[in-house]
C-alpha positions as CSV (number, residue, x, y, z in Angstrom):
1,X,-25.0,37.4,46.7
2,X,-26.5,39.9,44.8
3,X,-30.3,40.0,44.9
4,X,-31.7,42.8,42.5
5,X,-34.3,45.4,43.7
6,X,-37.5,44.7,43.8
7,X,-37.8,40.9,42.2
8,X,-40.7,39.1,43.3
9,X,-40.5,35.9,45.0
10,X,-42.1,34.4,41.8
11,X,-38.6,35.0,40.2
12,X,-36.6,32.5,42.5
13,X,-38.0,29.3,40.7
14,X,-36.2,26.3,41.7
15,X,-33.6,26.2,38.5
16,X,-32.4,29.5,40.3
17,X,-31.8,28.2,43.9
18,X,-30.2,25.5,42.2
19,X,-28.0,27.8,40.3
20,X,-27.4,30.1,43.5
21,X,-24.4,29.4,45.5
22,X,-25.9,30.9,48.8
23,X,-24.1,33.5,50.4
24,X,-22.6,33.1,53.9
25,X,-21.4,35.6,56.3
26,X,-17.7,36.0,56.8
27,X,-14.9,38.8,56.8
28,X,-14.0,40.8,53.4
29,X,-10.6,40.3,52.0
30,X,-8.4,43.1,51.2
31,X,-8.6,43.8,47.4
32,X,-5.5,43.1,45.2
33,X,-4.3,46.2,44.2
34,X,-1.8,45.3,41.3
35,X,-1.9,46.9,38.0
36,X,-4.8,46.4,35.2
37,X,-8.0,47.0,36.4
38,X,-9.5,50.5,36.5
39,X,-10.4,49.7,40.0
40,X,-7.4,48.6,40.8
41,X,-6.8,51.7,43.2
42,X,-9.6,50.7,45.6
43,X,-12.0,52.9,43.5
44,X,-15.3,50.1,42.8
45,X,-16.9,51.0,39.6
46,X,-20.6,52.4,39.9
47,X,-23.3,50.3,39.9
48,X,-20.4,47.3,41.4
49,X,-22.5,45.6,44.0
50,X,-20.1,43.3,45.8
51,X,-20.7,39.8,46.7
52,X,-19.3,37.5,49.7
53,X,-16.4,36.8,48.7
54,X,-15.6,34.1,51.8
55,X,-16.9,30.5,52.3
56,X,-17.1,29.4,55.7
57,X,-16.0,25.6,55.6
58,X,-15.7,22.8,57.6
59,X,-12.3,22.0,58.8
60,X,-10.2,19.7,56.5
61,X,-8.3,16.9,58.2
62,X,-5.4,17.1,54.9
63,X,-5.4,17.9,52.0
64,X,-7.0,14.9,50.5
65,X,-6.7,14.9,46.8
66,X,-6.8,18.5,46.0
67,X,-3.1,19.0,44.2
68,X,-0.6,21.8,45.5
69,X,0.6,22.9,42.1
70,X,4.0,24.6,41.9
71,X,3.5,28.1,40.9
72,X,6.7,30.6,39.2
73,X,7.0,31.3,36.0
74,X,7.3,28.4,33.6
75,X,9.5,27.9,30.3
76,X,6.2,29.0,28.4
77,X,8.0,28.4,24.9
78,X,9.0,25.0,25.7
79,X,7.9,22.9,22.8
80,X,6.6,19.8,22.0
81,X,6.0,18.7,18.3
82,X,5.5,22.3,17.7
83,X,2.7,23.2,21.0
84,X,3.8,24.8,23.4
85,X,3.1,23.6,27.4
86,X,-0.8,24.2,28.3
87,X,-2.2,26.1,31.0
88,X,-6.0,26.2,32.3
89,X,-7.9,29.0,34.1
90,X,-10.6,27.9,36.3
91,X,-13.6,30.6,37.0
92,X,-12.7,34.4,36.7
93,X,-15.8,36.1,37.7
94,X,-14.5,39.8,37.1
95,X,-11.9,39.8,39.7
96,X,-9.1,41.2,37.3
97,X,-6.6,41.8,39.1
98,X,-6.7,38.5,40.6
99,X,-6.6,36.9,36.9
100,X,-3.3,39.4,35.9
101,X,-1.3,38.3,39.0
102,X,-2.2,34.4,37.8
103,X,-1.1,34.7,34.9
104,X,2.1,36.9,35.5
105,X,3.1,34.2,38.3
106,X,2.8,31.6,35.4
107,X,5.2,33.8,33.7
108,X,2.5,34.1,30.9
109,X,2.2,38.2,30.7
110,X,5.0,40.6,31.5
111,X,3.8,44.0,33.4
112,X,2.3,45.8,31.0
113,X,-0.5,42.6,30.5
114,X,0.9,41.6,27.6
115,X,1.6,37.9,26.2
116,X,5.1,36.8,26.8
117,X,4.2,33.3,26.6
118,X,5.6,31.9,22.5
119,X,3.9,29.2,21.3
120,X,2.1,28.4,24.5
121,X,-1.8,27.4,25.4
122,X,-3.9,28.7,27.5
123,X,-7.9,27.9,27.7
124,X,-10.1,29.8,30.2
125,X,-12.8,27.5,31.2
126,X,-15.4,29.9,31.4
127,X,-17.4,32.1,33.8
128,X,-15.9,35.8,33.3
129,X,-18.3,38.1,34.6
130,X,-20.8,38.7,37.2
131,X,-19.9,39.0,41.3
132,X,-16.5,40.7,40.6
133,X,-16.1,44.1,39.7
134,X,-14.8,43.8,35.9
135,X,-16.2,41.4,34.0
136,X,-15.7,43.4,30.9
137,X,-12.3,43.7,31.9
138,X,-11.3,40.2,31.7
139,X,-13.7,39.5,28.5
140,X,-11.1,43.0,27.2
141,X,-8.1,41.3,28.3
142,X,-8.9,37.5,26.9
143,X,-9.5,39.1,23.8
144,X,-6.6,40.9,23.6
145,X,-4.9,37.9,24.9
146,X,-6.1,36.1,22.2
147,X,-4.8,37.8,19.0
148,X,-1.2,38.3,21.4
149,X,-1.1,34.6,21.6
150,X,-1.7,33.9,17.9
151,X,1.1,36.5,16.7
152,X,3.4,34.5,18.6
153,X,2.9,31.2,17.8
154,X,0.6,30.1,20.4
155,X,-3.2,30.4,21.5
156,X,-5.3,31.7,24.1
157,X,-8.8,30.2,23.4
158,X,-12.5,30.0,25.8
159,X,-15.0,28.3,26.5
160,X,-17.8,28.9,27.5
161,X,-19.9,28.9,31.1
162,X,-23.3,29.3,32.5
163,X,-22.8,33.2,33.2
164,X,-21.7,33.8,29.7
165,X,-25.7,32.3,28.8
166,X,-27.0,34.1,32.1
167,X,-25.5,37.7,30.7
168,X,-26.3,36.9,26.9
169,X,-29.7,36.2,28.2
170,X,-30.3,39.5,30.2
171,X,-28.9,41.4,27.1
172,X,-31.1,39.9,24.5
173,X,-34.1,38.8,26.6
174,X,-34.6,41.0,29.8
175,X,-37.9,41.0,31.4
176,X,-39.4,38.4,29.0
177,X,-41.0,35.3,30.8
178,X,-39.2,32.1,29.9
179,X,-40.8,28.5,31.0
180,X,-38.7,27.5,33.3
181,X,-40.3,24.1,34.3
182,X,-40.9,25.5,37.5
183,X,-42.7,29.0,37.2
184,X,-42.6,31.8,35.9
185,X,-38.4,33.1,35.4
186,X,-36.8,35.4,33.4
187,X,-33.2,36.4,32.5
188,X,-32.5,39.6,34.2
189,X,-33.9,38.3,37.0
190,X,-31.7,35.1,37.5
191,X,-28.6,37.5,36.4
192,X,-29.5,39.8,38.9
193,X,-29.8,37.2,41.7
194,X,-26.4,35.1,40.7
195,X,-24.3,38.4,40.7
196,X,-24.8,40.3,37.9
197,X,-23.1,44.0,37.9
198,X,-24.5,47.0,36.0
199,X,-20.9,48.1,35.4
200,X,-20.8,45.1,33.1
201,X,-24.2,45.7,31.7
202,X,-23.0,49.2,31.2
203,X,-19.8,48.4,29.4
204,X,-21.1,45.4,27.5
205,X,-20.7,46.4,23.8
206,X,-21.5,44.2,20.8
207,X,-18.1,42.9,20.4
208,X,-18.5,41.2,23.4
209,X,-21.8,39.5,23.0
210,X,-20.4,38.6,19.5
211,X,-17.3,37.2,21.1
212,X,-19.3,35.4,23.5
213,X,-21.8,33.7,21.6
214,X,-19.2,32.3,19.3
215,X,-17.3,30.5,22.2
216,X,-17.0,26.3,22.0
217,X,-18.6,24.3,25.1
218,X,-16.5,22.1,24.9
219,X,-12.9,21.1,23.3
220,X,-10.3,18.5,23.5
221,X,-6.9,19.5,24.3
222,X,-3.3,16.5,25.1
223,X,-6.2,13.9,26.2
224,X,-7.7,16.4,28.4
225,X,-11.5,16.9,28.1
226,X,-12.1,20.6,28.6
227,X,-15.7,22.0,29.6
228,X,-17.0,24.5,32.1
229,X,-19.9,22.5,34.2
230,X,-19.4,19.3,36.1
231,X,-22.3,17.8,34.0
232,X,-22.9,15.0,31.9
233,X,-25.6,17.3,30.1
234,X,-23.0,17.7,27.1
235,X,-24.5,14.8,25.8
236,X,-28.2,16.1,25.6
237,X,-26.4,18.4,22.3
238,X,-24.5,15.7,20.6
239,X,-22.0,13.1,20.0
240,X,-18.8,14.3,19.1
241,X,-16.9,17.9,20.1
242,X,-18.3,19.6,16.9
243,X,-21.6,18.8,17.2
244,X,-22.3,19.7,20.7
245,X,-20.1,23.1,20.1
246,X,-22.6,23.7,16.9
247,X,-25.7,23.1,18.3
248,X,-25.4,25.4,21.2
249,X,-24.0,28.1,18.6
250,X,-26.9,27.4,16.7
251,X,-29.4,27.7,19.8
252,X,-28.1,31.0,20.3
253,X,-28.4,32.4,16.6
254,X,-32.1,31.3,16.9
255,X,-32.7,33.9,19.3
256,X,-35.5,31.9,21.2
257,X,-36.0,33.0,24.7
258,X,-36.9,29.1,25.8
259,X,-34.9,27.3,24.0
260,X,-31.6,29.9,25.5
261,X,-32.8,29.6,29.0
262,X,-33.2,25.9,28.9
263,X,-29.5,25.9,27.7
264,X,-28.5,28.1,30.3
265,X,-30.5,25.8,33.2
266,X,-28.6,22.4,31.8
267,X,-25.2,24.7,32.0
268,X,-26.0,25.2,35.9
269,X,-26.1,21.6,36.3
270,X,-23.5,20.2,38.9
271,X,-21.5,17.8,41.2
272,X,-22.6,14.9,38.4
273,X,-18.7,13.6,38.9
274,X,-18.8,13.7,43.1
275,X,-20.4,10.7,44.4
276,X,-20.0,7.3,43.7
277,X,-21.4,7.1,40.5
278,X,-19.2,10.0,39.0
279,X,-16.3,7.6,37.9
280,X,-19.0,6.0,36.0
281,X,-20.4,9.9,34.6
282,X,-16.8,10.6,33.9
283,X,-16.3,7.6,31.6
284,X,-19.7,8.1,29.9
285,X,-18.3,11.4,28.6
286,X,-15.1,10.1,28.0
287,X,-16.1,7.4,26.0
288,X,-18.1,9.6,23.6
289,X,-15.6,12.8,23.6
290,X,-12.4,11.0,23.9
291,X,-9.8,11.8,26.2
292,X,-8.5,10.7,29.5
293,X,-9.6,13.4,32.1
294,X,-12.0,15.8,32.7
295,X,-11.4,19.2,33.6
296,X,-14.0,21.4,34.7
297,X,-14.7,24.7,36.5
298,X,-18.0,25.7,37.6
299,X,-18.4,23.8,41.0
300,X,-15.9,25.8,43.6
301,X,-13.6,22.7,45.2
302,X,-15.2,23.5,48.5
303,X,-18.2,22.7,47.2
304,X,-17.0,19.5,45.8
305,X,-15.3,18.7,49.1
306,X,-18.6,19.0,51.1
307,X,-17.1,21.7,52.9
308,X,-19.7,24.1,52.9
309,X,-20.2,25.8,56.3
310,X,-22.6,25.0,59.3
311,X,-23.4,26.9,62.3
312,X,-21.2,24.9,64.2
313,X,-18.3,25.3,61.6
314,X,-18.7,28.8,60.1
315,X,-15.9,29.7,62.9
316,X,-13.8,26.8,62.9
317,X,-10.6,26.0,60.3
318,X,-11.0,27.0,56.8
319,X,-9.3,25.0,53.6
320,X,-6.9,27.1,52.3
321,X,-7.1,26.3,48.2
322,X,-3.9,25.6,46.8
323,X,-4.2,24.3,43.4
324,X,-7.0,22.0,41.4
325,X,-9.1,19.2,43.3
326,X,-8.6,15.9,41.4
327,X,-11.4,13.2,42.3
328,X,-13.9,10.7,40.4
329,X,-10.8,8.1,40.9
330,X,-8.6,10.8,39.2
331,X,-10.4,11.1,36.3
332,X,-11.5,14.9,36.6
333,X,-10.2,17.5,37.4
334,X,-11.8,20.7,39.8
335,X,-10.7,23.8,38.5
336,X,-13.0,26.4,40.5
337,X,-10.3,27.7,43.2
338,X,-13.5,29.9,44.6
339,X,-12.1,33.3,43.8
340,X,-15.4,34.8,44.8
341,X,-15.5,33.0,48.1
342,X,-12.0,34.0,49.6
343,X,-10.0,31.3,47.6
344,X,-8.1,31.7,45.3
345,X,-8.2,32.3,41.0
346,X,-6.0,29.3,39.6
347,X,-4.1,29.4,36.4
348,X,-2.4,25.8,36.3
349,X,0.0,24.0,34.1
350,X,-1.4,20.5,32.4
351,X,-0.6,17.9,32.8
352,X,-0.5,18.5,36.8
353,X,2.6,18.3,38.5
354,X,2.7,17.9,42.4
């Protein structure tokens, strides 16, 4: 995990650790070198300070509830009552390449990166940048992506995640101390110790921090409940879709260094649907959103599957991720495949299909 230069221990309040997934030691994995990215040849950008990619788990006795989805590509134009099929995208995190070879296995880009897909719909659930080496380049590509998908019928929308607040934040607010409820923070700091990359910094332009500012927290989509964190903090901002989506729009245009950072922290909430009581979380949010599931990113399934290494089991068996974790008495839906910890980026069909 990225640490920055020179930050203080003052920095690393408690929201942070919370925030932090902690790096662990384990072996790289080779880089996919397919078409798209600049750094596709091997070549890492300047100012790209990798991250562990690999999570040491706990061996797995089955594959419980996490759902091997059928990958290939699909019958994107297929329609129904005019929509065509949708797709998800859990957490990106700058690994392009990883994100192009997703989606052409969904058969929803051709080679050259362009839509192929009709009237098809595909939401990214947030988290594009930071730990990977081309944030930008996905934020370039989802954009593009975007107007492709509306020429031909379809739509390829965002939402949006904690790291799209934690590099808005950096931008706009740097240095500047925010009250963090647990000492003194600020933005650059926390970007620079959950995996921010200069490149991006470097690259960011202000399409992109228009483009990101703008994006929904949360939508509806066939019964599906579509957000990025595993929180019930949704409901601090509102009671229905629009007003939560225009009140965090709204906290944004304010420009307020507190106000942003306290979004942010709520964003980095987690795990809320995990234990016992998340059925119960789950239905709260249901019952004031609508829908019948939620699906989330955010939390990587290992995570959620209390997996998470030990000195006993960093050497042992390791869950190899295969498609979304379904839990909370299948009523959400884990999206997080844990590209940046050696798992894998998942672009998945709804409704899921064993």
């Amino acid at each position: 995990m990225t640490q920055g230069a020179g930050l203080e221990p003052a920095m690393r309040t408690a929201t942070v650790r919370e925030f932090r997934v902690p790096p662990l030691p384990a072996p790289e994995r080779a880089h996919d070198t397919e078409q798209g990215s600049p750094y596709s040849s091997g070549e890492e950008p300047d100012g790209y300070t990798p991250t562990q990619r690999d999570l040491p788990v706990i061996g797995h006795g089955g594959p419980g509830d996490t759902v091997v989805v059928r990958t290939g590509p699909e019958a994107a134009a297929e329609s129904e009552g005019g929509l065509g099929p949708l797709f998800v995208v859990g957490d990106v995190h700058g690994y392009l390449d990883e994100l192009l070879a997703a989606l052409r296995a969904q058969g929803l880009i051709d080679d050259d990166a362009s839509w192929t897909a009709g009237n098809a719909r595909l939401w990214f659930l947030g988290d594009f940048t930071d730990r990977g080496p081309d944030g930008i380049g996905v934020i370039d590509l989802v954009m593009r992506l975007s107007a492709e998908a509306a020429a031909a019928g379809g739509y390829c929308k965002a939402l949006m995640g904690n790291h799209e607040l934690l590099l808005l934040g950096a931008k706009r607010f740097g240095d500047t101390p925010v009250n963090s409820g647990a000492g003194t923070a600020t933005f650059q700091a926390a970007w620079l110790l959950n995996g921010g990359q200069k490149a991006d910094m470097d690259r960011l332009q202000d399409v992109h921090l228009q483009w990101m500012s703008r994006l929904d927290a949360i939508e509806l989509e066939d019964d599906h409940l579509l957000m990025h964190s595993d929180t019930t903090a949704y409901l601090d901002y509102g009671d229905s879709l629009e007003a939560v989506n225009d009140t965090v729009r709204e906290t944004l245009t304010r420009n307020d260094a507190d106000e942003c950072w306290d979004l942010f922290r709520k964003f980095t909430k987690r795990f809320a649907f995990r234990d016992e009581s998340g059925p119960q979380a789950v239905q709260e949010l249901l019952g004031v959103f609508g829908g019948r599931h939620v699906v989330h990113g955010h939390s990587p399934i290992p995570y959620l599957l209390g997996e998470v290494g030990t000195e006993d089991g960093a050497d042992g068996p390791r869950t190899v991720i295969e498609g979304p974790h379904v839990y909370a008495d299948g009523l959400a839906i884990a999206m997080d495949g844990g590209v940046t910890m050696d798992g894998k980026l998942l672009v998945v069909r709804l409704p899921l299909r064993g």
